[in-house]
N, C-alpha and C positions, 0 to 999 in steps of 0.2 A: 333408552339406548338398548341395541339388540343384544343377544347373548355372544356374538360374533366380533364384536367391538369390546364387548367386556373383557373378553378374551385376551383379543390381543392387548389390553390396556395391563392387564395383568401378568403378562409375559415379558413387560420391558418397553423402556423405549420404540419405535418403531424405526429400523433400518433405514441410513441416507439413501433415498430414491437417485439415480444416473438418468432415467428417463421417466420423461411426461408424459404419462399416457392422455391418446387421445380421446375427447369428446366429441361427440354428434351435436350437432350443432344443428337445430331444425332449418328445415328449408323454407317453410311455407312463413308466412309474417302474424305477426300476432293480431287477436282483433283489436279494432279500433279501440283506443282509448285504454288498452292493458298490455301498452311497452314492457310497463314498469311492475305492473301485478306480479306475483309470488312465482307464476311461472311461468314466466315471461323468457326471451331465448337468450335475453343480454345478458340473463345470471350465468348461463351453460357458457358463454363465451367471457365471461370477467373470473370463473371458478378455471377455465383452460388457460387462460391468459394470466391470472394470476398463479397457477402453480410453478407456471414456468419459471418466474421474478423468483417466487419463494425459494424454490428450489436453488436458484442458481445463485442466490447470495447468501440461506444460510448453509448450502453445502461449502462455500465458499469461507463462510466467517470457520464451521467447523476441521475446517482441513489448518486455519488460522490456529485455531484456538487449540488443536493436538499440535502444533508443533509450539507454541507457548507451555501448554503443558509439560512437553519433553522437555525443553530447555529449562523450564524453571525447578523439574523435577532434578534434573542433573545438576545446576546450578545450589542449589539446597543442600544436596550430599555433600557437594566441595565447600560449602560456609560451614556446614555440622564439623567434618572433619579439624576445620579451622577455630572454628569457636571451642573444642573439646583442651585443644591445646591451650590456647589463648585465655582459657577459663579458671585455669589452674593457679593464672599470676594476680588474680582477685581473691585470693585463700592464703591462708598461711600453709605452706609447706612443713609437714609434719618433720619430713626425713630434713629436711634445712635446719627446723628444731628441736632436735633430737641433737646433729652433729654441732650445732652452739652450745648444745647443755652440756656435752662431752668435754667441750673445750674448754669449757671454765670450769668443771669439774678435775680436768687436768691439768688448768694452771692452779686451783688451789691446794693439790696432794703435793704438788710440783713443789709450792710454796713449804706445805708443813714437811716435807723430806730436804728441806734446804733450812729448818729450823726458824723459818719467818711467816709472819703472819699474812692473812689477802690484803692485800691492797684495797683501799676504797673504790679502786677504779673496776676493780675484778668484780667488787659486790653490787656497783652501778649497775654493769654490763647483765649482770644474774636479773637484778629486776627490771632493765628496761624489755629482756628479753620475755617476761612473761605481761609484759604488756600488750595493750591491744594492737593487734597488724590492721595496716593501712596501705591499701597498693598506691602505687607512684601514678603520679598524672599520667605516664604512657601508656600504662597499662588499661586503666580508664579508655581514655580514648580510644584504641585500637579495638578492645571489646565494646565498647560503644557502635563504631563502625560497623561490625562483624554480625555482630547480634542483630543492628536493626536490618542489617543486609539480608540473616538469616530469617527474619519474623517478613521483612518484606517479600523473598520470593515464594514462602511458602503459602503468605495470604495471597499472592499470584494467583496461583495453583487451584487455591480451595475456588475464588472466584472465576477462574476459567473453568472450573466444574461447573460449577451453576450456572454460569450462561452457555455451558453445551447444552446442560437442562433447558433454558431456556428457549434455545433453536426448538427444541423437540416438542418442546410445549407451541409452539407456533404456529407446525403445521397441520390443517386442518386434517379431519377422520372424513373420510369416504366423499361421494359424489353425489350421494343418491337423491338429496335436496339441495339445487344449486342456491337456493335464497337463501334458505337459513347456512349453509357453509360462505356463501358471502357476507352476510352480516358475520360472523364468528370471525372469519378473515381480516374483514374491515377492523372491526372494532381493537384486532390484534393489530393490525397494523397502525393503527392512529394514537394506540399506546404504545409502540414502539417509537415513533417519530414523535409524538410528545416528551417521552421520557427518555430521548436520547441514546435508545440503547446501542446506536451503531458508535456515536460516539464513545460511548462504558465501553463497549470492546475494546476496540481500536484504543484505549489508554492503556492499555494493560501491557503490551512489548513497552511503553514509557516508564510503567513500575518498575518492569525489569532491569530496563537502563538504569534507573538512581540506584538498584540494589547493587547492581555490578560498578556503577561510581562509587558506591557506599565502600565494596570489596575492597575496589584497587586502592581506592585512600587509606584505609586502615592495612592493607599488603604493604605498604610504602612505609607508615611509620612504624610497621614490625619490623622490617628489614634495616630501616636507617636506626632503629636502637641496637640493633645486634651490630653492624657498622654499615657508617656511609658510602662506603663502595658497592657492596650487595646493591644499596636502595636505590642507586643511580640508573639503570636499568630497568626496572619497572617503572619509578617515576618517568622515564623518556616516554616507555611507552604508553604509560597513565594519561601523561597532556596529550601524546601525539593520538589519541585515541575522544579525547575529551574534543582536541580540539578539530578535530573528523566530523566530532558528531556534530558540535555548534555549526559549523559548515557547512555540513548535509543538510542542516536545520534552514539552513537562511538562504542558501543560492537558491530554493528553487521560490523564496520568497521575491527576488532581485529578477530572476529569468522563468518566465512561466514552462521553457523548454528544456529545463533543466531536469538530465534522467535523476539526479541524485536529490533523496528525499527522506525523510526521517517521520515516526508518525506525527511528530509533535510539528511538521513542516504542513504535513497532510491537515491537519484539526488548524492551522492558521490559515492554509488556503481558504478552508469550508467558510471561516469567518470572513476574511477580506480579500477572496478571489474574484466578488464580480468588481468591485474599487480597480484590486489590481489590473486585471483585463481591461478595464477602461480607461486606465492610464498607458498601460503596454500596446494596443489594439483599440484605440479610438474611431468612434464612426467616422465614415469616410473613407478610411485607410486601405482605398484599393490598391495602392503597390505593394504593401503587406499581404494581400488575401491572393494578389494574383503572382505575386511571387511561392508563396507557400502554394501553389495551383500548377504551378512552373514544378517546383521539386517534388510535387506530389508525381505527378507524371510521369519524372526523370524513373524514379522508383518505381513506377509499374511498368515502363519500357524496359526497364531493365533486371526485373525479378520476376513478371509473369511469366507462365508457362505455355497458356494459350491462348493459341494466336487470336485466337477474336478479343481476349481483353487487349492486345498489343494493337487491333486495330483500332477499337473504339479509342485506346490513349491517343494514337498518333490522330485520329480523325479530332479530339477534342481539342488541340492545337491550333483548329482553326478558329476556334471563339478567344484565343489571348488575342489580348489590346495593346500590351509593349511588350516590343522585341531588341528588349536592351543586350547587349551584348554577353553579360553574365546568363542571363537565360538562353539566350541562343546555344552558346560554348557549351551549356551545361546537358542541352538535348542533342547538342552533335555530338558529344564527346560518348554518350552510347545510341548513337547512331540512326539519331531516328532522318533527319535529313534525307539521307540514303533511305532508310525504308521507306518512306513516303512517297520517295521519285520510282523506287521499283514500283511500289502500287500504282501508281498513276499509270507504269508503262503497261502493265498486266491487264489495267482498264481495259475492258471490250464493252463498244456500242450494247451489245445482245445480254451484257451485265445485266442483273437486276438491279434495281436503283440505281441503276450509271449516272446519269443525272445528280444525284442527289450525292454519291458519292466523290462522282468528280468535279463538285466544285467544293466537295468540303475540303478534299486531296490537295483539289490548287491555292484555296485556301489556306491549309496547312501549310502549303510550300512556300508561301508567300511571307510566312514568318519567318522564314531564316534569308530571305532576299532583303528585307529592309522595307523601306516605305517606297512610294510609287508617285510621280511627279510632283516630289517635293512634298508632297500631304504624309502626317502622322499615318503608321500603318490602321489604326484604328478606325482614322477617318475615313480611310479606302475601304475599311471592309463595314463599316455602315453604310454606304453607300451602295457596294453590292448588295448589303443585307436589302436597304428598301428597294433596291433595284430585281433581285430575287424574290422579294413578298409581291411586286407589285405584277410581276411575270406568273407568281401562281395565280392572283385574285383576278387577272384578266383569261388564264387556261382556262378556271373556273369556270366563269361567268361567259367564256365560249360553248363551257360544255354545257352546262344549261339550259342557254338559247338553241 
């Protein structure tokens, strides 16, 4: 290793790159039979092609992992403050016995300036009081809570440290040997996807979550021993919070198009997303594919800015097979009908591709018309389709001859 690498290794981590700079990529081919040899050109284009990936998903995990950090660093401060309090009811309270011993010290001068002697109950009370203190089961449990709330976010923390270490450990030093930095790549990578580490990340907002479960259960049974009205209010919103999450958890288990997601929804897709998609989206299922084709459209006739993607939507129009009514309503309603009859009228013979344009055009417009002597619209436009293939393979084979 050169003295220039030693260098920066010794200066720190090496700053998140924004851009991939580019590599030269030979032109000429390699000789026969050394593709694959050391310096061969696929390494220069798997070291360009892999920085790109790298870069773009651990800068990605890293912007994750500082904001886990922050919240769990904040999160931590507000258990410390709460656990300081809550620590106190696991201890005997000096000043609590201190003001006991007062008291029975002043019911027995009480006693001898009234000429009578203590009471057995007075002398009870003297020694149960220098017996051993034991906190109440509420006490228990609340610091129970709190504490492992408090141990849980901060081992958060320590561990989203180490896997930013990690990112940084990942990516590779310099260009200057594409083979040996693709093997180092490689070999990090196939320890990465062995050992799961996208998965380890990605649990760590789920620690988070049991800690803040941990919080809000033991907040509740602070507030309902001091009284049950306090505690009614946080409890609402402890279930109504709990029961958010389970829900976040499971809809987009039930609907694959569901925006709402939880990470612990994410790590169930990973497991039983290709199942799911083949129960939701079964081979075959072209009125599913070309409906989601239908609204893909809708939304770029109607959000593009320019006009040649607005063309190419409305020209793509002419390859839909059903012109159910819902799809129909749903491409008039932003207006492509009308822009496809203005294009047609605009058509000029001296067009470039006229031809080729205006039969996609009429095409198009043939989907908001309906079918055509009684035949499915699809089957009218296979039939122009071979009737159009069959009209170039004869231009062809005119020009030819």
């Amino acid at each position: 290793m050169d003295t220039t690498n030693s260098a920066s290794q010794s200066a720190g981590p090496p700053p998140i790159v924004t851009e991939v700079p580019k590599i030269d990529i030979q032109e000429v081919f390699d000789d026969y039979g050394e593709e694959l040899d050391k310096d061969a050109r696929v390494w220069k284009a798997y070291v360009e092609e892999s920085r790109k990936f790298d870069m773009e998903q651990f800068n990605g995990w890293n912007r994750w992992l500082d904001v886990t950090l922050l919240f769990a660093a904040l999160f931590t401060a507000i258990c410390t403050a709460f656990v300081i309090e809550s620590s106190k009811m696991l201890r005997k309270d000096p000043a609590e016995a201190s003001a006991k011993q007062l008291a029975l010290i002043y019911e027995v001068l009480l006693g001898i300036s009234n000429n009578s002697l203590p009471t057995s109950s007075s002398g009870n009370r003297a020694i149960s009081s220098d017996e051993g203190f034991s906190p109440g089961r509420t006490a228990l449990c609340i610091n129970t809570l709190w504490f492992f709330s408090l141990v849980l976010s901060a081992a958060v923390s320590f561990i989203a440290i180490l896997a930013k270490e990690w990112c940084y450990l990942f990516l590779p030093d310099g260009a200057d040997q594409p083979w040996e930095t693709t093997k180092a790549r490689q070999a990090c990578y196939q320890g990465i996807e062995q050992w799961k580490m996208k998965g380890f990340v990605n649990l760590l907002p789920s620690l988070l979550h049991i800690a803040f479960a941990s919080f809000s259960l033991g907040l509740c049974v602070f507030l309902w021993d001091i009284h049950f009205i306090m505690a009614i209010p946080a409890i609402i919103i402890t279930c109504g919070a709990g029961i958010l999450y389970i829900v976040a958890t499971l809809l987009p288990l039930l609907d694959m198009a569901c925006p709402y997601s939880t990470r612990l929804s994410k790590s169930f897709k990973a497991i039983f997303g290709p199942a799911m998609r083949n129960r939701r989206y079964p081979n075959g299922s072209n009125t599913k594919q070309e409906s989601i084709a239908i609204h893909a459209l809708a939304w770029l006739i109607k959000n593009c800015d320019d006009p040649r993607s607005a063309d190419v939507a409305l020209q793509a129009i002419a390859g839909a097979h059903e012109n159910t009514e819902e799809h129909k309503n749903l491409l008039k309603k932003h207006g492509a009908d009308t822009m496809i009859r203005k294009r047609l009228q605009s058509l000029k013979p001296s067009s470039k591709n006229y031809g080729y344009l205006k039969d996609l055009y009429e095409r198009a417009y043939s989907f908001f018309e309906g079918a055509i002597d009684g035949r499915p619209i699809d089957q009218n436009r296979g039939l122009r389709w071979q009737l159009y293939k069959l009209q170039t393979d004869m231009e062809r084979s005119e020009a030819f001859e």
